[in-house]
Wavefront OBJ file of the C-alpha trace (Angstrom):
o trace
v 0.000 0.000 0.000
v 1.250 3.675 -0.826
v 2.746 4.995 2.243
v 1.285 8.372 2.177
v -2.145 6.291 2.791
v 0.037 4.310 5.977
v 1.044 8.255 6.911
v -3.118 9.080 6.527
v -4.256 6.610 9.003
v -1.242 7.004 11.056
v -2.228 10.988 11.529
v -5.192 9.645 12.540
v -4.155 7.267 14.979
v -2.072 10.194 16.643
v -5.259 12.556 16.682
v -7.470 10.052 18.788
v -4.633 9.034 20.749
v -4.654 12.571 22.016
v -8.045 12.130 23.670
v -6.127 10.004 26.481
v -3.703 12.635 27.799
v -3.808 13.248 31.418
v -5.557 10.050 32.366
v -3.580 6.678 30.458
v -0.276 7.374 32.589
v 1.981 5.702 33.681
v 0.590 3.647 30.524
v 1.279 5.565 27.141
v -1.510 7.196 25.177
v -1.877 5.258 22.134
v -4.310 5.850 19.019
v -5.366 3.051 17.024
v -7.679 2.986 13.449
v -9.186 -0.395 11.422
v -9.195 -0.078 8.001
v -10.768 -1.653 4.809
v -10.662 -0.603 1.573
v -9.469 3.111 2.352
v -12.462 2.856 4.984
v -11.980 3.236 8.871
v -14.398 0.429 10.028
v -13.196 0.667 14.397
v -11.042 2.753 16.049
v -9.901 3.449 19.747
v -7.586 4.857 21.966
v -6.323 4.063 25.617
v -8.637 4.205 27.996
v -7.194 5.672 31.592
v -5.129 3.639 33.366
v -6.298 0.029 34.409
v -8.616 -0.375 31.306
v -8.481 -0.844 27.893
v -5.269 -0.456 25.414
v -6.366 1.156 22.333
v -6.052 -1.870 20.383
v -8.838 -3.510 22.407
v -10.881 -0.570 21.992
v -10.682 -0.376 18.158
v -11.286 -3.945 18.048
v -14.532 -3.655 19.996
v -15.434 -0.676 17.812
v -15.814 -3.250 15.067
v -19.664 -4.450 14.978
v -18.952 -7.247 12.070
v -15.637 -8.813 13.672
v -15.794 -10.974 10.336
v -14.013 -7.973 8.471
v -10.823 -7.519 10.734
v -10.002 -10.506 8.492
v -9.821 -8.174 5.629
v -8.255 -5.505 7.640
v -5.143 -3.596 8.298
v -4.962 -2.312 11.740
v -2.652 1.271 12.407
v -1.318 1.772 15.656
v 1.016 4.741 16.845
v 3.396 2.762 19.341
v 4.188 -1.554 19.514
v 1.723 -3.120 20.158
v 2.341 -4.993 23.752
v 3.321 -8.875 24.504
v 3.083 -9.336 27.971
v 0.521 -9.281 30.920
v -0.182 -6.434 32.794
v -3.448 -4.707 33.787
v -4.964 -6.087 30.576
v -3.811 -9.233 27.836
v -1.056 -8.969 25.690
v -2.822 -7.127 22.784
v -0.745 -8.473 20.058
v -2.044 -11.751 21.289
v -5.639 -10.211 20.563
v -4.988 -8.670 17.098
v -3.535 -12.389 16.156
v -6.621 -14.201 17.525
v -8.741 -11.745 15.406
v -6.592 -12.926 12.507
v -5.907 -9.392 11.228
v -3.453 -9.405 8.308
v -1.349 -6.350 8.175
v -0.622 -3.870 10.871
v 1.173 -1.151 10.606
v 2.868 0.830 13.592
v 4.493 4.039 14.134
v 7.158 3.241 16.275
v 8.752 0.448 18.693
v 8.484 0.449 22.195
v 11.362 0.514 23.655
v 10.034 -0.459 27.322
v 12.199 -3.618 28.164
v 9.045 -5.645 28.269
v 8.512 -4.749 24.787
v 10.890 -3.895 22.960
v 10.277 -5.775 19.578
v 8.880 -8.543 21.182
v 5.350 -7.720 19.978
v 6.308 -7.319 16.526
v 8.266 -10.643 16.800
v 4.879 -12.177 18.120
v 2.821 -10.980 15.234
v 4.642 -11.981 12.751
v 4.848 -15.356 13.970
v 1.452 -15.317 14.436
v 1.417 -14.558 10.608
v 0.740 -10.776 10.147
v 2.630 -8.410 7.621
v 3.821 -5.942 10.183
v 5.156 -2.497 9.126
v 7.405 -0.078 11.090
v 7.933 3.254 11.392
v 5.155 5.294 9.554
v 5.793 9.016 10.960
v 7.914 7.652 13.352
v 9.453 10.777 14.383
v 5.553 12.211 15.011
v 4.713 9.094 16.778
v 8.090 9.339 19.435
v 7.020 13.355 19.876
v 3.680 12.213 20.740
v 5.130 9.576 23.110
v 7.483 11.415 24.299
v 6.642 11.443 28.446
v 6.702 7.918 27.960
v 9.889 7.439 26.033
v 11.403 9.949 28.326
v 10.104 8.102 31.525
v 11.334 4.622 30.093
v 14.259 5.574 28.286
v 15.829 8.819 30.880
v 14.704 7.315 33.760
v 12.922 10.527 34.617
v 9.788 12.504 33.995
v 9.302 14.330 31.133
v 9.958 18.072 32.194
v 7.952 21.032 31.327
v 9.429 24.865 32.629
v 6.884 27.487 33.101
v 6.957 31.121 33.863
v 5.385 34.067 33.635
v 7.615 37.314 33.289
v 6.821 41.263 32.769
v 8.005 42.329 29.216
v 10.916 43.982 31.148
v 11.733 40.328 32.618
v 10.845 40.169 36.239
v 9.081 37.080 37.733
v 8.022 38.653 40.599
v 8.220 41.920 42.432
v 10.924 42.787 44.860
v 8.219 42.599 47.995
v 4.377 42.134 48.198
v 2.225 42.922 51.504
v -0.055 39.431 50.696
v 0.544 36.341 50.377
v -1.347 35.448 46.764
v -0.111 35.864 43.306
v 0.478 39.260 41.439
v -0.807 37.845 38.303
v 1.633 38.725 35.156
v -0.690 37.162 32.849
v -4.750 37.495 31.587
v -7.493 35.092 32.705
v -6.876 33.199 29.477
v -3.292 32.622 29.891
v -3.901 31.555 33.498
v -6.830 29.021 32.269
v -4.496 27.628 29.629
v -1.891 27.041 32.620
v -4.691 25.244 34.368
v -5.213 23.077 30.802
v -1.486 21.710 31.037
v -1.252 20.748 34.304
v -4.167 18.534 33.863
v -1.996 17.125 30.762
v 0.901 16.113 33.180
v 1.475 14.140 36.292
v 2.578 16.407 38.893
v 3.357 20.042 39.276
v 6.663 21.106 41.530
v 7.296 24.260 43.598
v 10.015 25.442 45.962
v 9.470 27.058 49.280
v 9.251 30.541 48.887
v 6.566 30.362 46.319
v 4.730 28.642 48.776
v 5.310 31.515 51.543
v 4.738 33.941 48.973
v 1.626 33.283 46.983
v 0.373 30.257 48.866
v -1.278 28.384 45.755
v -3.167 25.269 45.510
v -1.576 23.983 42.598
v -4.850 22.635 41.353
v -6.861 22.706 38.198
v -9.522 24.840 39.310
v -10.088 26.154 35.669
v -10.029 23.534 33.434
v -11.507 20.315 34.185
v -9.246 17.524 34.631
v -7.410 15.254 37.446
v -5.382 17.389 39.588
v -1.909 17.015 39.363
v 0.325 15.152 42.339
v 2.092 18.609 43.870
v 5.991 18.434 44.072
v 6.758 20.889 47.111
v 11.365 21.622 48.180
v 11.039 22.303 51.371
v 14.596 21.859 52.791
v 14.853 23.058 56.243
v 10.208 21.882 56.235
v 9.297 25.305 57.068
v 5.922 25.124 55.424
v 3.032 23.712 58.018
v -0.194 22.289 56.916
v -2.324 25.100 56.554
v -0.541 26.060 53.605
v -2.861 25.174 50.443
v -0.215 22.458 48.763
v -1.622 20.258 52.073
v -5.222 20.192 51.666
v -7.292 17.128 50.347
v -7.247 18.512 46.726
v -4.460 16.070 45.802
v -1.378 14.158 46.589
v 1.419 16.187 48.050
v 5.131 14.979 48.453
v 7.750 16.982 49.639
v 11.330 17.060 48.999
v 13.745 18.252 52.124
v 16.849 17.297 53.261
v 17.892 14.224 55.675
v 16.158 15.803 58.754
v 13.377 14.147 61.332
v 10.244 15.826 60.699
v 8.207 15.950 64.065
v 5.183 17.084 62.568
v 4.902 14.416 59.846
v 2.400 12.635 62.096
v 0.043 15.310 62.005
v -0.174 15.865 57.818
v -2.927 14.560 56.137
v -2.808 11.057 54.679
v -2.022 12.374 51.525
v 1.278 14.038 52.505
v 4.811 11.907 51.521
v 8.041 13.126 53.005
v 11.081 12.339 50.338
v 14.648 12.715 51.131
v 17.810 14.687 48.852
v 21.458 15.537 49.847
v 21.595 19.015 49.822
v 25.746 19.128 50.312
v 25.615 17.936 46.613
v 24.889 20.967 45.021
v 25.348 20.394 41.519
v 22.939 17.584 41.291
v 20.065 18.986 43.167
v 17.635 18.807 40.282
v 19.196 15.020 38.951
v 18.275 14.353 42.443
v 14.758 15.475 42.535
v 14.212 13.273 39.297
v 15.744 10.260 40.695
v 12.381 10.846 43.601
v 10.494 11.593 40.993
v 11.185 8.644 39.349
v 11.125 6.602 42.100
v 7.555 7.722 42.714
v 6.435 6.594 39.570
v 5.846 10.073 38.055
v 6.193 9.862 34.203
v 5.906 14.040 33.830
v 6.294 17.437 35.565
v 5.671 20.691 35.199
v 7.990 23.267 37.030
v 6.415 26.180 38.200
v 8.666 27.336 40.843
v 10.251 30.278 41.504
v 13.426 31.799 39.815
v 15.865 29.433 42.256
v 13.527 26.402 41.319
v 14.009 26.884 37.334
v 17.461 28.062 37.375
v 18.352 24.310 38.807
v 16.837 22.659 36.312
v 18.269 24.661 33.614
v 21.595 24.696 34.751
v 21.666 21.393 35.283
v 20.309 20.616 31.779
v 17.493 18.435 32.940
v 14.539 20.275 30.889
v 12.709 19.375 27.874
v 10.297 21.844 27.195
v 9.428 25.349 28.195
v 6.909 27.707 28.293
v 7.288 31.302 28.668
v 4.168 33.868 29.079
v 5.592 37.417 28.366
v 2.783 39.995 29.913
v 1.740 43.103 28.965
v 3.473 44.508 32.570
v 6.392 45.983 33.834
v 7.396 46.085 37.649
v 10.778 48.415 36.938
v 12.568 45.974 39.226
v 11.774 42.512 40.754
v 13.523 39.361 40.444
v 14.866 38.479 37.214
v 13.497 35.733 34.797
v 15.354 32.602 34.279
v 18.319 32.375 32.000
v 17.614 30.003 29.340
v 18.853 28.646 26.194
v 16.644 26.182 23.387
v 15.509 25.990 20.080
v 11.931 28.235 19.696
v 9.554 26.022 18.254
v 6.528 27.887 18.619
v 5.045 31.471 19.542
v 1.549 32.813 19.544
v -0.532 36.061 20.981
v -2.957 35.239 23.621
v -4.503 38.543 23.554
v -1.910 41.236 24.891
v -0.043 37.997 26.203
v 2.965 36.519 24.395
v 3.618 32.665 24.814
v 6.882 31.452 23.407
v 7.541 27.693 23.604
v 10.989 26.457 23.324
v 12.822 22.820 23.214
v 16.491 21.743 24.459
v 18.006 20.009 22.282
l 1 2 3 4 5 6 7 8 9 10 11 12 13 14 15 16 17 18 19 20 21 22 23 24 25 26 27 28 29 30 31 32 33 34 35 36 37 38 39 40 41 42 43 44 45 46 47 48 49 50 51 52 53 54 55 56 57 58 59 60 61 62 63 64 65 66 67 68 69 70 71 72 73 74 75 76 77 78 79 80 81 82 83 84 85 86 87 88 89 90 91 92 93 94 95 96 97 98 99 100 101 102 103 104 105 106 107 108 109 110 111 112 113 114 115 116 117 118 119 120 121 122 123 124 125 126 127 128 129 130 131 132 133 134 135 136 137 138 139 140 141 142 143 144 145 146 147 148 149 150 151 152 153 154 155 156 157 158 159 160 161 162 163 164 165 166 167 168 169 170 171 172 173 174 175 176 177 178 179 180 181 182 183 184 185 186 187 188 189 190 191 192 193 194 195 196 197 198 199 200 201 202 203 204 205 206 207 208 209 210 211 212 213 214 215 216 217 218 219 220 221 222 223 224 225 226 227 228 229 230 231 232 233 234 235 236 237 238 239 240 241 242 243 244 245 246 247 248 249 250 251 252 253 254 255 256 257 258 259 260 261 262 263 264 265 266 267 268 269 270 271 272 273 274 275 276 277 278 279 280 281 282 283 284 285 286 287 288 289 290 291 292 293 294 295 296 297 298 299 300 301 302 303 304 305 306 307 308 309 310 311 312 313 314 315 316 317 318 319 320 321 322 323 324 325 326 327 328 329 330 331 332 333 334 335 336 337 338 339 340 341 342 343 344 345 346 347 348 349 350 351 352 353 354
């Protein structure tokens, strides 16, 4: 078949695959489209985590199972060979007796890992690889990162005035002086529903005492990442009500109060007398934890880490139509601009490290 109608269904597999983020992890979002004769007869993406891998779902979409016979399935990632929460679902696509399938990329989770393709084409399917595969790894890309890095995928966010202050010098409350317009701040509220957890340091939780939630956008609420090295911050600060998950980061000290947190409070440990691998540190807890993304929304101190430390893939940058005349400064960063758009008198640049 002519590969710009493999690239066709492939697009497509990508676009429904979207409807998953936020909810598959730490699974991977996969899209997946049955087709006969130029024809999508089923299609289905992951369902969240602990049902339903895509290629299940676009299986079940198919009223007259007779056809998949006939059919060529298109599926953005491997399709998987082992047990886990659900069968093996190249075992599926063989006992369905589908003939071709063709896949976007490998998996290269160790339990994968070209096994599945191995399996169906014993099972006698013509398998094709790497349709788009470079779209298909972006769109996987937490879970590639996760798998392959060992750490979350990491998203840097800031607002800063157009004369590049974060924040003012002092405030006299302890809330946010917004930089930003109520649709900037609502698209902020979008992405961290899109990611696993959110991370802070201390003084932006003395400072503007947020909840870290997704108050406007509907979504699951991400787990909140709070540094708190000497564990200055008590529980009435918002990061420790019952909105979600918190775990905080500190360094090797007893904390006394632990006992009185809520239940969903986690106390992590770091070296601190390491300095130069503060942030490699944080991802190693991270990763520990199970956390496949992050965004960073901490204060100038927070970023800075990260970005000196090179562990970043992806940041976002608000530019408002403010100036404070003097503050503190915006993080120093370096990456390839890959995208920039006018939200109103906001500017959003988005930028990549390569």
């Amino acid at each position: 078949m002519d590969v710009k109608i493999h690239e066709k269904y492939i697009k497509r597999c990508i676009e429904i695959a979207k409807n998953g983020l936020g909810t598959t992890r730490p699974n991977p979002m996969v899209g997946c489209v049955i087709v006969l004769k130029n024809t999508i007869i089923g299609e289905g993406c992951t369902s969240a985590y602990g049902g339903n891998h895509a290629e299940v779902n676009a299986i079940e979409s198919v009223k007259d199972k007779a056809l998949l016979k006939k059919a060529t399935l298109y599926v953005t990632l491997e399709p998987c060979s082992h047990y886990g929460k659900t069968p093996p679902c190249s075992d599926l696509i063989i006992e369905h007796k589908i003939p071709n399938v063709v896949i976007g990329t490998i998996d290269t989770h160790d339990k994968v890992a070209g096994q599945g393709i191995a399996k169906l084409k014993t099972g006698g399917c013509n398998v094709t690889v790497g349709i788009l595969e470079d779209d298909c790894k972006q769109h996987h890309k937490r879970f590639f990162t996760f798998h392959n890095k060992k750490r979350p995928y990491i998203v840097l966010k800031w607002a800063e005035t157009n004369d590049g202050y974060i924040a003012p010098t002092s405030k006299q409350e302890k809330k946010p002086i917004w930089i930003t317009n109520d649709y900037s701040r609502q698209l902020v509220h979008k992405w961290r529903a899109e990611e696993h957890a959110i991370l802070v340091g201390t003084n932006t939780v003395l400072q503007d005492n947020p909840n870290l939630t997704t108050r406007n956008w509907k979504g699951n609420n991400p787990i909140r990442i709070v540094i708190d090295k000497e564990l200055k911050l008590s529980k009435t600060y918002n990061v420790f009500n019952d909105a979600a998950e918190t775990i905080v980061i500190s360094s090797k000290l007893e904390d006394r109060r632990q006992k009185e947190h809520a239940k969903n409070w986690k106390l992590e440990f770091i070296d601190w007398d390491l300095k130069d691998a503060i942030a490699e540190q944080i991802c190693e807890v991270l990763y520990k934890n199970s956390i496949t993304s992050v965004i960073i929304e901490g204060g100038q101190q927070t970023l800075q880490t990260f970005i000196n430390e090179d562990l970043w893939d992806e940041a976002r940058v608000f530019t408002g139509n403010i100036a404070f005349n003097n503050g503190v400064k915006a993080p120093e960063l370096t990456g390839k601009l890959v995208s920039e758009k006018s939200i109103l008198k906001d500017n959003l640049k988005v930028y990549t490290n390569d």
